[in-house]
Biopython code that builds the backbone (N, CA, C, O; Angstrom):
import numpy as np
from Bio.PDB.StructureBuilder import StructureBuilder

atoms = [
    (1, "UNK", "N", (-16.400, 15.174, -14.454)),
    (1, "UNK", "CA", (-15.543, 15.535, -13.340)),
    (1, "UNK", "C", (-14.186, 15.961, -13.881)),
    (1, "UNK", "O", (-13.652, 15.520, -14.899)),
    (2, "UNK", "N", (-13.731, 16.832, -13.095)),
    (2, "UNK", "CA", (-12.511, 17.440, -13.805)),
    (2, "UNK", "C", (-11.137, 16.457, -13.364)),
    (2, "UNK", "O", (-11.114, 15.844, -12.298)),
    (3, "UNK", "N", (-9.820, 16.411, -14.532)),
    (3, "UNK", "CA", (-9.369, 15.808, -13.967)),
    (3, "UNK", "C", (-8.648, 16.701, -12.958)),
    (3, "UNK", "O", (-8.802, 17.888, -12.668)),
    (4, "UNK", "N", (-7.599, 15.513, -12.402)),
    (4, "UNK", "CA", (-7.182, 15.559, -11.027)),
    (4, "UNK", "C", (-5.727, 16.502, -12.028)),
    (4, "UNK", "O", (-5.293, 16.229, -13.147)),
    (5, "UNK", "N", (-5.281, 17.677, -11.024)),
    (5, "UNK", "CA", (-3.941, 18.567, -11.930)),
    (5, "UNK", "C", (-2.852, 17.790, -11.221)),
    (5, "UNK", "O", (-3.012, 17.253, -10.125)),
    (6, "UNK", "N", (-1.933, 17.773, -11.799)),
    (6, "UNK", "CA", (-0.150, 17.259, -11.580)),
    (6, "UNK", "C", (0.543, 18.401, -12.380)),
    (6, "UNK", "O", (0.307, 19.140, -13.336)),
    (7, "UNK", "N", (1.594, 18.130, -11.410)),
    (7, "UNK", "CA", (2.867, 18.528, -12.195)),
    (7, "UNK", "C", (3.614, 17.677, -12.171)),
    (7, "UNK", "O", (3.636, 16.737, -11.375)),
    (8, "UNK", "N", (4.749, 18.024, -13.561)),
    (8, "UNK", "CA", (5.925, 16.800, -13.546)),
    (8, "UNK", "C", (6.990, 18.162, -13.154)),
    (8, "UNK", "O", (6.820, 19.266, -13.673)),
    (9, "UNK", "N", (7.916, 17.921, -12.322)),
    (9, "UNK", "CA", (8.895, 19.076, -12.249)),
    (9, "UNK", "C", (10.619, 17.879, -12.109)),
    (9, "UNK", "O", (10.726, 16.780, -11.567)),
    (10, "UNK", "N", (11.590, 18.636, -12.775)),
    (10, "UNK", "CA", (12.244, 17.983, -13.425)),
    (10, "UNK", "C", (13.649, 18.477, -12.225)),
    (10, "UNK", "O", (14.103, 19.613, -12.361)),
    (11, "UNK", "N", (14.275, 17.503, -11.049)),
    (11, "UNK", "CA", (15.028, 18.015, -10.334)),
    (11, "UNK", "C", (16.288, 18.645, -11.121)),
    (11, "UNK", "O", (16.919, 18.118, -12.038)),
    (12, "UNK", "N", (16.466, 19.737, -10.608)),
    (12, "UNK", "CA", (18.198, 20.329, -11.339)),
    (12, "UNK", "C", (19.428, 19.498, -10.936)),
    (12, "UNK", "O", (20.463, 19.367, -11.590)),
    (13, "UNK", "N", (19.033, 18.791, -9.362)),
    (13, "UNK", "CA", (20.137, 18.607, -9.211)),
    (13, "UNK", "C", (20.524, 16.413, -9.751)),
    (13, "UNK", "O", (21.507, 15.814, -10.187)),
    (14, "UNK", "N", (19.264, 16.052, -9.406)),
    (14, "UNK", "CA", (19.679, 14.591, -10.093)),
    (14, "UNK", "C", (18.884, 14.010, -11.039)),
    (14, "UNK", "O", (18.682, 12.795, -11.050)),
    (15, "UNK", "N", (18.221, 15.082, -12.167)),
    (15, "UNK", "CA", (17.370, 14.853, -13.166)),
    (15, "UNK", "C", (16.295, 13.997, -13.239)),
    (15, "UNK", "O", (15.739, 13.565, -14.249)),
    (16, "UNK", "N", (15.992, 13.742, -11.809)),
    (16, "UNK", "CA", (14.874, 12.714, -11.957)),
    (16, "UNK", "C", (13.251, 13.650, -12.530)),
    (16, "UNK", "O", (13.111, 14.805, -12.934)),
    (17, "UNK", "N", (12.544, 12.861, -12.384)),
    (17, "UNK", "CA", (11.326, 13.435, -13.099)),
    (17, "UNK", "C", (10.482, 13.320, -11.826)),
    (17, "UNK", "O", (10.510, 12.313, -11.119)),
    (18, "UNK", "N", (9.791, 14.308, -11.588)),
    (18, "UNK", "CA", (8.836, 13.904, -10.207)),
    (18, "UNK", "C", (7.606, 14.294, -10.612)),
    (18, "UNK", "O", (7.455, 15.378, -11.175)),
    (19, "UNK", "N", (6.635, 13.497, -10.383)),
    (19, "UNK", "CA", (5.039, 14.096, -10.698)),
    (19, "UNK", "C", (4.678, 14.478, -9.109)),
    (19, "UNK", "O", (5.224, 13.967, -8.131)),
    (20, "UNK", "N", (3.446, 15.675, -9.079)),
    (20, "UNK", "CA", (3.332, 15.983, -7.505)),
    (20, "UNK", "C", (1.922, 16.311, -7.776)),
    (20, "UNK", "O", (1.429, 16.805, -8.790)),
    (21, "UNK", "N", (1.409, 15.970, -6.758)),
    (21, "UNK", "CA", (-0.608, 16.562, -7.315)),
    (21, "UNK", "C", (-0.511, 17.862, -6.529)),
    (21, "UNK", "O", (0.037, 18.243, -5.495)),
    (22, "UNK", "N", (-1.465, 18.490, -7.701)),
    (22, "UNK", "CA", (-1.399, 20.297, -7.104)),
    (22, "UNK", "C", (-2.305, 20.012, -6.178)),
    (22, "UNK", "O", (-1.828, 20.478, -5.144)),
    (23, "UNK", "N", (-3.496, 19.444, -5.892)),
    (23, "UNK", "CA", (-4.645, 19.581, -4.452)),
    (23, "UNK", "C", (-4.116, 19.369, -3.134)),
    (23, "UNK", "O", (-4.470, 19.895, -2.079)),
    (24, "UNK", "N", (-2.873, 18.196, -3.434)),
    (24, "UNK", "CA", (-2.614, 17.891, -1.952)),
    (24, "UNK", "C", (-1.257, 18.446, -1.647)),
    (24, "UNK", "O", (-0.968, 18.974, -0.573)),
    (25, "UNK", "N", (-0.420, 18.286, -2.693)),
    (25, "UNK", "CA", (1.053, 19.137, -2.661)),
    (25, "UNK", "C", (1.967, 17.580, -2.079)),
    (25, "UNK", "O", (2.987, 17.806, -1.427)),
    (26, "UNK", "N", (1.578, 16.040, -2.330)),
    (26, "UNK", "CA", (2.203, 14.988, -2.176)),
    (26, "UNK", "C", (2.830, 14.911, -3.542)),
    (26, "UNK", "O", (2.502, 15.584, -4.519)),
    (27, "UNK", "N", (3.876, 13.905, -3.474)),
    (27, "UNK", "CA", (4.862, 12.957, -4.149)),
    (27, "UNK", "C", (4.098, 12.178, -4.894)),
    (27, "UNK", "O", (3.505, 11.271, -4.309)),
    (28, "UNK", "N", (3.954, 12.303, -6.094)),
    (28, "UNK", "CA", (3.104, 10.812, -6.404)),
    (28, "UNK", "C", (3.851, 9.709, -7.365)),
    (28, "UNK", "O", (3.433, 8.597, -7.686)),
    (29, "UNK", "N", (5.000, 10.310, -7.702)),
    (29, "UNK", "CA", (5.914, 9.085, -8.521)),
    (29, "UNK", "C", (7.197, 10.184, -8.472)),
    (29, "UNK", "O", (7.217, 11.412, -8.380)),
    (30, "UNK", "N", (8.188, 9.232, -8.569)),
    (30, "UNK", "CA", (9.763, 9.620, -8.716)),
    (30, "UNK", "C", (10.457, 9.153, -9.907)),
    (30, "UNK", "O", (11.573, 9.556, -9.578)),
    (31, "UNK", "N", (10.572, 8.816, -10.612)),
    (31, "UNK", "CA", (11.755, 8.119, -11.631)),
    (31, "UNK", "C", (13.083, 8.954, -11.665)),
    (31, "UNK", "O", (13.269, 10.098, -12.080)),
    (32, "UNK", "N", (13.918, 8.088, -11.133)),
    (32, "UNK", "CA", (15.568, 8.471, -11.010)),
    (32, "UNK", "C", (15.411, 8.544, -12.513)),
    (32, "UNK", "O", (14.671, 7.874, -13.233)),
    (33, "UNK", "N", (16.519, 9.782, -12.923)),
    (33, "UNK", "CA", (17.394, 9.855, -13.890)),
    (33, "UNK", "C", (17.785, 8.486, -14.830)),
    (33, "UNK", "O", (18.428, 7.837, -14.004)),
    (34, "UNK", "N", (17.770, 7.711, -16.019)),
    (34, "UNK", "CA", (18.066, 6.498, -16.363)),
    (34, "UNK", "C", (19.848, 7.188, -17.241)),
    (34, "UNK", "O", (20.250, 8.061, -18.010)),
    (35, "UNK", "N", (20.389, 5.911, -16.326)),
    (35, "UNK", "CA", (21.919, 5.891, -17.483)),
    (35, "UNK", "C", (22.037, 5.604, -18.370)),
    (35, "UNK", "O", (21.158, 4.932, -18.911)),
    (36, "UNK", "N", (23.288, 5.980, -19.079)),
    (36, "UNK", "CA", (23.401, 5.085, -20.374)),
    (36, "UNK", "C", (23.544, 3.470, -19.938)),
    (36, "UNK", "O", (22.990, 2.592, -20.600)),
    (37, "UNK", "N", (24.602, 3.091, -18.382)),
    (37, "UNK", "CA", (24.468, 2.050, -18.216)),
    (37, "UNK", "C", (23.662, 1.166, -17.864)),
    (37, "UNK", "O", (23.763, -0.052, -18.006)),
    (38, "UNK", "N", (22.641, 1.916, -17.281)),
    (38, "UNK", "CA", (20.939, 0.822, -16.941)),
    (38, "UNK", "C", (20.629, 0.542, -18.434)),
    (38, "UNK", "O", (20.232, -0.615, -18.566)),
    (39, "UNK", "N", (20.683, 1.257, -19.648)),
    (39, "UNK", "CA", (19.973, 1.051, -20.490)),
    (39, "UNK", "C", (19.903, -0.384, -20.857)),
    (39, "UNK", "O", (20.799, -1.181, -20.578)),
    (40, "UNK", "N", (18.653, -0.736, -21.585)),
    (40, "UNK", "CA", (18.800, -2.050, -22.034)),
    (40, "UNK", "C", (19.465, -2.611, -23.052)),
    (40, "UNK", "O", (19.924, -3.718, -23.333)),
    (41, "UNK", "N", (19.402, -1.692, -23.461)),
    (41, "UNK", "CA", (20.403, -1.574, -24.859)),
    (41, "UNK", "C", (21.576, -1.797, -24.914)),
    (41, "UNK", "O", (22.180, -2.073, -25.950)),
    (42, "UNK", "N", (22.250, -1.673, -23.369)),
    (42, "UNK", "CA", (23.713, -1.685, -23.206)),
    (42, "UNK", "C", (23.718, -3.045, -22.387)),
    (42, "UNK", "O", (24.848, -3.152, -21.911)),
    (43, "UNK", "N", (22.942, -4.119, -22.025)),
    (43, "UNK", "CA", (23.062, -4.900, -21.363)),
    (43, "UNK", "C", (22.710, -6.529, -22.094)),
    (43, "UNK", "O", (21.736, -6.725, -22.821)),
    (44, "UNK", "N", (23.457, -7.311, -21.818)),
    (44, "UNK", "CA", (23.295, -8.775, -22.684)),
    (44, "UNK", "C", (21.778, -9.454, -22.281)),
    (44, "UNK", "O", (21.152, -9.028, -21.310)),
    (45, "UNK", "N", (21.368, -10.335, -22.965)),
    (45, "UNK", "CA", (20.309, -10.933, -22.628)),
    (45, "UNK", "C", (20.302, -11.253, -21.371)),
    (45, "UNK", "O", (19.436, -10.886, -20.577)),
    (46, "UNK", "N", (21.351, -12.021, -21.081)),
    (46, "UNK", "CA", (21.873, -12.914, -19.499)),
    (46, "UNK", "C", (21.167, -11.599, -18.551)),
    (46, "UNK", "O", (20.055, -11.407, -18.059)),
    (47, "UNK", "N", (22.346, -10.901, -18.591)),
    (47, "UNK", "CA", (21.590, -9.606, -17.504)),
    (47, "UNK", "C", (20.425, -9.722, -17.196)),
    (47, "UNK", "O", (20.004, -10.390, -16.252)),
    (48, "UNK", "N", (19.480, -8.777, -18.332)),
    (48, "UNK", "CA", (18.386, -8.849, -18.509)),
    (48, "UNK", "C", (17.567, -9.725, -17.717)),
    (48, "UNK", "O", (16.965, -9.354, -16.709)),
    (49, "UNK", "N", (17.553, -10.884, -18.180)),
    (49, "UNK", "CA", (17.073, -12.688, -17.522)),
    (49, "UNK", "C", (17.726, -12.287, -16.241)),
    (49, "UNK", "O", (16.777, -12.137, -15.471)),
    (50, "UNK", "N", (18.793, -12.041, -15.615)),
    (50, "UNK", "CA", (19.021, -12.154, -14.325)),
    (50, "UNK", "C", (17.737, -10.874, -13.347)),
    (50, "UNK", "O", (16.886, -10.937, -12.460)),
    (51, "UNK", "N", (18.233, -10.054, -14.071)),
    (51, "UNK", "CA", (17.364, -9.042, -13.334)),
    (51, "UNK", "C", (16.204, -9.422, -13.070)),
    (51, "UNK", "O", (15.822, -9.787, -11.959)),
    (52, "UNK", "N", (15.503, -9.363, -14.141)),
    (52, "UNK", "CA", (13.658, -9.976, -14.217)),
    (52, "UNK", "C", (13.460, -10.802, -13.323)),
    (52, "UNK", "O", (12.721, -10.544, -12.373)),
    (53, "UNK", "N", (14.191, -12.147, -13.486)),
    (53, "UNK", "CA", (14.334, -13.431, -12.019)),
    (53, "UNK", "C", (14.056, -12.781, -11.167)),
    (53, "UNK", "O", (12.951, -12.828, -10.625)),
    (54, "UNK", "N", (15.567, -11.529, -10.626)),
    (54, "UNK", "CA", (15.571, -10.806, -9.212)),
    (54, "UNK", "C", (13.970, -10.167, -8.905)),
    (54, "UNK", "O", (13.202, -10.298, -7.953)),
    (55, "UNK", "N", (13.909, -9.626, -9.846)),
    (55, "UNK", "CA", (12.514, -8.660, -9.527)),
    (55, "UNK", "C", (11.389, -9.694, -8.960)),
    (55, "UNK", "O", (10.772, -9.424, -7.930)),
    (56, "UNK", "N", (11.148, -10.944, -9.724)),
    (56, "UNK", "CA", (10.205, -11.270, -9.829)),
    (56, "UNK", "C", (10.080, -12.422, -8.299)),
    (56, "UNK", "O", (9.098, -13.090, -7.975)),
    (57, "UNK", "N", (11.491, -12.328, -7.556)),
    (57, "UNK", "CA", (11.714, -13.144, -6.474)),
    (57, "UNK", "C", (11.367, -12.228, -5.685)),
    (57, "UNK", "O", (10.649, -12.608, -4.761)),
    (58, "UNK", "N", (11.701, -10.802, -5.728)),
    (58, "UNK", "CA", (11.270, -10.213, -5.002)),
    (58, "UNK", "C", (10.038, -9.524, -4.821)),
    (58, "UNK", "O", (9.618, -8.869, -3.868)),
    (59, "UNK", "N", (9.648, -9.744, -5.691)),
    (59, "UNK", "CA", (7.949, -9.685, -5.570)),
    (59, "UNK", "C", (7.050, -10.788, -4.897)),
    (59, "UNK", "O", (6.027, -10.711, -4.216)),
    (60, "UNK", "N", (7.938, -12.014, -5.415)),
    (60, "UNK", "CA", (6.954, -13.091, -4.553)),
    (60, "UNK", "C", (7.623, -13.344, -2.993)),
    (60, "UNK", "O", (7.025, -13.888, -2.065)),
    (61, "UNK", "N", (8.606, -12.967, -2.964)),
    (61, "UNK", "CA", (8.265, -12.813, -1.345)),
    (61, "UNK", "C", (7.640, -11.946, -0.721)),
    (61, "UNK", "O", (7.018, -12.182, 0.315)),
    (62, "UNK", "N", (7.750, -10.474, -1.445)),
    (62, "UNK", "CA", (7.116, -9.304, -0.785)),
    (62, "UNK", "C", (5.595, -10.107, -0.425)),
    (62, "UNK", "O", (4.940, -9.907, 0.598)),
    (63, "UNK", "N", (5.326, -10.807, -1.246)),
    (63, "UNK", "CA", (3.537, -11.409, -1.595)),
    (63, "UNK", "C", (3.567, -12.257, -0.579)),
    (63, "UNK", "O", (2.557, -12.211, 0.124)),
    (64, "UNK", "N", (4.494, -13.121, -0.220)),
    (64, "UNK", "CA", (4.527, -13.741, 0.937)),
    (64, "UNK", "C", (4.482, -13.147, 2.194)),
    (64, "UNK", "O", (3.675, -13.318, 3.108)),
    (65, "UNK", "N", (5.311, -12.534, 2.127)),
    (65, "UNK", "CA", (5.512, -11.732, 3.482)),
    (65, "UNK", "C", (4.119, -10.812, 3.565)),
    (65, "UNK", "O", (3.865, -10.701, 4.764)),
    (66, "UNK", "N", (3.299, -10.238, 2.917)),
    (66, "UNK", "CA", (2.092, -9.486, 2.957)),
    (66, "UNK", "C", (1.040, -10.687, 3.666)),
    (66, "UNK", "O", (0.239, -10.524, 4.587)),
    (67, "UNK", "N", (1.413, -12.194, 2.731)),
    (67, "UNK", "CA", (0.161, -13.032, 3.354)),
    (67, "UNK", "C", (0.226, -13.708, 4.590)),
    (67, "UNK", "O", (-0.561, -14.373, 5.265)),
    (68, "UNK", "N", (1.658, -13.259, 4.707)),
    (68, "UNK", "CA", (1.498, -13.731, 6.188)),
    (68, "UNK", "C", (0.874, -13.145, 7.285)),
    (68, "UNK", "O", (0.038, -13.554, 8.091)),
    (69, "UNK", "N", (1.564, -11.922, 7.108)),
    (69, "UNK", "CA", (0.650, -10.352, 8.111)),
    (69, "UNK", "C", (-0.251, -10.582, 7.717)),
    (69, "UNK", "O", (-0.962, -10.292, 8.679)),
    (70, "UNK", "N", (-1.046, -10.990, 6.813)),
    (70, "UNK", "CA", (-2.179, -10.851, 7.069)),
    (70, "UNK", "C", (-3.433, -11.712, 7.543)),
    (70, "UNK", "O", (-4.632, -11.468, 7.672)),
    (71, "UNK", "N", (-2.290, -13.293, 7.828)),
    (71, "UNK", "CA", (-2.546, -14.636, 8.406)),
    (71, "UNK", "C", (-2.426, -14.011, 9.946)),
    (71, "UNK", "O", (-3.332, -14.183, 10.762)),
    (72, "UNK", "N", (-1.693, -13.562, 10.134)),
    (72, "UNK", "CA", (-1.496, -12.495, 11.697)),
    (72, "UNK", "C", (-2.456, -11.848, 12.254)),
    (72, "UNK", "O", (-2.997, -12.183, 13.307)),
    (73, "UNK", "N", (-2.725, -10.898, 11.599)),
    (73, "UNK", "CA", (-3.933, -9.796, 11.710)),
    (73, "UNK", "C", (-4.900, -10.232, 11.786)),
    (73, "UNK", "O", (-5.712, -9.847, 12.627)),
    (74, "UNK", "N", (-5.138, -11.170, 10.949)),
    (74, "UNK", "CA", (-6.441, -12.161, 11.536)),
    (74, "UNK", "C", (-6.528, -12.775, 12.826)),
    (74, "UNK", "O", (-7.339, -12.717, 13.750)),
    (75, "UNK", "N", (-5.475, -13.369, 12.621)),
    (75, "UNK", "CA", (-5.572, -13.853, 14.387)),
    (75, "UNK", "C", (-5.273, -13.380, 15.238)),
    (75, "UNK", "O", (-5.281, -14.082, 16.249)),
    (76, "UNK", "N", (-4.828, -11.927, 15.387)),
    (76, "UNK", "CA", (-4.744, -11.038, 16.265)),
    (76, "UNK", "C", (-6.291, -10.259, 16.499)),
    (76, "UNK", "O", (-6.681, -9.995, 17.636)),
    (77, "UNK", "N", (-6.847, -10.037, 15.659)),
    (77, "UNK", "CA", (-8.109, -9.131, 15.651)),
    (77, "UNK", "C", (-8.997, -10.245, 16.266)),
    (77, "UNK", "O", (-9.719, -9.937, 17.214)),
    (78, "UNK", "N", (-8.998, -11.671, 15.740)),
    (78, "UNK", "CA", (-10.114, -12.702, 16.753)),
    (78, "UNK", "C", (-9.183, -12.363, 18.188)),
    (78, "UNK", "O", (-9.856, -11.929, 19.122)),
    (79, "UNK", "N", (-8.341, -12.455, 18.329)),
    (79, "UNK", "CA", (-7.831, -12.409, 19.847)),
    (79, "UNK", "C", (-8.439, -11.580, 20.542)),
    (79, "UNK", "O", (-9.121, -11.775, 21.547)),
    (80, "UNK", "N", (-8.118, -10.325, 19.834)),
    (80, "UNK", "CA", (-8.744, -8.930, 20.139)),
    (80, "UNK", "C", (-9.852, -9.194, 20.384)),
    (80, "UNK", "O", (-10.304, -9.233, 21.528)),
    (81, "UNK", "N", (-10.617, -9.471, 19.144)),
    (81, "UNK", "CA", (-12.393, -9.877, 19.663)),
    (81, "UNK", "C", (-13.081, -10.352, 21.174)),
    (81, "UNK", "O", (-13.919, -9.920, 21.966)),
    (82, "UNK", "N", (-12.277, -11.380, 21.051)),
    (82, "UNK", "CA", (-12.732, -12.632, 22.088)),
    (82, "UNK", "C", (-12.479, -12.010, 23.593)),
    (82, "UNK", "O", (-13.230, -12.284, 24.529)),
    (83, "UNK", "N", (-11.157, -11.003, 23.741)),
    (83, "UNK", "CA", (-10.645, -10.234, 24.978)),
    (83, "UNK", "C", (-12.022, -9.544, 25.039)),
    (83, "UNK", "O", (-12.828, -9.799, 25.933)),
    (84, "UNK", "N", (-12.242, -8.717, 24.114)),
    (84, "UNK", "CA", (-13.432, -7.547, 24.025)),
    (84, "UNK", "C", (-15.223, -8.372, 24.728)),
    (84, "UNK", "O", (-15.932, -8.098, 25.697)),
    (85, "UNK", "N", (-15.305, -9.261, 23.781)),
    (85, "UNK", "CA", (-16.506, -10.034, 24.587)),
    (85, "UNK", "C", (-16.568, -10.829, 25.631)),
    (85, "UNK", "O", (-17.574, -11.479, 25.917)),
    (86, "UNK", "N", (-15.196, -10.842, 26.465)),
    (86, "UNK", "CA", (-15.218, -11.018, 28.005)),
    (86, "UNK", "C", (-15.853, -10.030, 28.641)),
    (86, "UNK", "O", (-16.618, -10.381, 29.539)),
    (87, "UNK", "N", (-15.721, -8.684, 28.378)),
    (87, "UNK", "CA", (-15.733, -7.666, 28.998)),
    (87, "UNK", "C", (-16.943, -7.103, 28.979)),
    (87, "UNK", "O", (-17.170, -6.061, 29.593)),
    (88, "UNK", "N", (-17.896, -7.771, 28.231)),
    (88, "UNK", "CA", (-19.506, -7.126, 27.660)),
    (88, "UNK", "C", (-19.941, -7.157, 28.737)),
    (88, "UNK", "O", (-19.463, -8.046, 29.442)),
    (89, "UNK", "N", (-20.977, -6.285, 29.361)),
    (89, "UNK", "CA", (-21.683, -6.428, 30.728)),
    (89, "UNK", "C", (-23.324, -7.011, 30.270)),
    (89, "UNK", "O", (-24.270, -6.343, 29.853)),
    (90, "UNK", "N", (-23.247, -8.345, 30.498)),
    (90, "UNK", "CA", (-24.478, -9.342, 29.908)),
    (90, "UNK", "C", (-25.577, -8.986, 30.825)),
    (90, "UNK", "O", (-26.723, -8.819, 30.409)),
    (91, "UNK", "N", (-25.271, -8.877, 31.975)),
    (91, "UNK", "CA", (-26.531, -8.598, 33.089)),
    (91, "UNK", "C", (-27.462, -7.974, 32.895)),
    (91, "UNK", "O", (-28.450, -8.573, 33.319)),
    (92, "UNK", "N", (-27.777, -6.729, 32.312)),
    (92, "UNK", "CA", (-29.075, -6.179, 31.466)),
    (92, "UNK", "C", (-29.818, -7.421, 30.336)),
    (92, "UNK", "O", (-29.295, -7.800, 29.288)),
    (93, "UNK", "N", (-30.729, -7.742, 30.717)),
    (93, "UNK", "CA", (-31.553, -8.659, 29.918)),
    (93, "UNK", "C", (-32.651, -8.074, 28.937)),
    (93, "UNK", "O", (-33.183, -8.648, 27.987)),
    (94, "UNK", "N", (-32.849, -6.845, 29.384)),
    (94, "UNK", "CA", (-34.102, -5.946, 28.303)),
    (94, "UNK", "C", (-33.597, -5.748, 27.472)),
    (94, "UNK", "O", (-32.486, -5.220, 27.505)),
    (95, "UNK", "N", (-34.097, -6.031, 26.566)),
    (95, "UNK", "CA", (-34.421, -5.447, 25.277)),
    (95, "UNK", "C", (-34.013, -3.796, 25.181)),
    (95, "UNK", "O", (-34.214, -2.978, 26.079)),
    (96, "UNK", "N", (-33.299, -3.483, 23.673)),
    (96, "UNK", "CA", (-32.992, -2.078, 24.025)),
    (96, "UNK", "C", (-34.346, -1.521, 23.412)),
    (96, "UNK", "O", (-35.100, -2.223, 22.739)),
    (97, "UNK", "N", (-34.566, -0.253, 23.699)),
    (97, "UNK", "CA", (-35.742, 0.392, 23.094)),
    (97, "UNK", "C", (-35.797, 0.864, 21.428)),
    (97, "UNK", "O", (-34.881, 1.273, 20.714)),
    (98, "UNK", "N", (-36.927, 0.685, 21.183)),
    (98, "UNK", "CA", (-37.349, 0.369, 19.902)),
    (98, "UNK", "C", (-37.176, 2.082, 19.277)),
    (98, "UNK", "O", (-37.105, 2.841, 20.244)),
    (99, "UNK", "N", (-37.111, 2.689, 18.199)),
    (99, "UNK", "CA", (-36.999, 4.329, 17.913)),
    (99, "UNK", "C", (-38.466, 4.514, 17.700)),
    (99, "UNK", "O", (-38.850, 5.673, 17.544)),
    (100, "UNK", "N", (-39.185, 3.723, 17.676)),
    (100, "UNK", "CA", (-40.864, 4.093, 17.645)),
    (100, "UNK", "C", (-41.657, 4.421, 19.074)),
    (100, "UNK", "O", (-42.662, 5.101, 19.283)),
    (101, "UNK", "N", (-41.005, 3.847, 19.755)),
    (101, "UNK", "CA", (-41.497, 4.115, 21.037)),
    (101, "UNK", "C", (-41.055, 5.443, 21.841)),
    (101, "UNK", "O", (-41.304, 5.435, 23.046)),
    (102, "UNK", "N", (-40.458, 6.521, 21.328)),
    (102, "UNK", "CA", (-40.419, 7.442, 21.904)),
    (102, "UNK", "C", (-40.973, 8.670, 20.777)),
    (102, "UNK", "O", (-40.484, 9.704, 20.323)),
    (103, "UNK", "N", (-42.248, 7.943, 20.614)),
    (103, "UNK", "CA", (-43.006, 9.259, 19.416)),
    (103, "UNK", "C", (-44.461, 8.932, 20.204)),
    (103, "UNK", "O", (-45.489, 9.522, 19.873)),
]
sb = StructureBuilder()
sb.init_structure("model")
sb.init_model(0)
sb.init_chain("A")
sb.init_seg("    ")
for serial, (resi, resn, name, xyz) in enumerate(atoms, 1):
    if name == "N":
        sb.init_residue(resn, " ", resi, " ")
    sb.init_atom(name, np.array(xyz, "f"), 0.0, 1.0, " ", f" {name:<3s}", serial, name[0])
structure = sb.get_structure()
């Protein structure tokens, strides 16, 4: 299978790097421009350690916050369910027809 084509096209105006897939003509990654001052190189260990912490707090809440919606969604969709099979019309008692029986 062939691969999938990209381009990386390089903005003029804030040097970021953008990859874009030629089939669909979407966004598929951005990377801003990096400073000399983001570099790591320019930053003390401490930093560093602070940042990573940050990231990594904010990942586990993002993870939280995902498992909750999705503690939600569950119990919204049984809700949903249970509304839905009030509404079934039970009174037909036959049997539905078999796909052999109309040959």
């Amino acid at each position: 299978m062939e691969q999938a084509k990209k381009f990386k096209i390089l903005c003029p105006d804030c040097q970021a790097e953008i990859v874009v897939d030629a089939v669909t003509g979407q966004i598929l990654f951005h990377e801003p421009k990096k400073s000399d001052e983001d570099s790591p190189k320019k930053k003390s260990m401490q930093d560093l350690m602070k940042e990573m912490e940050e990231k990594r707090k904010q990942a586990s809440s993002r993870f939280e916050e995902e498992k909750e919606a999705l503690k939600h969604r569950s119990e919204y969709l049984e809700k949903k369910f249970e509304e839905m099979k009030k509404h079934v019309d039970t009174s037909d008692e036959a049997p539905p027809p078999h796909p052999f029986d109309y040959d």
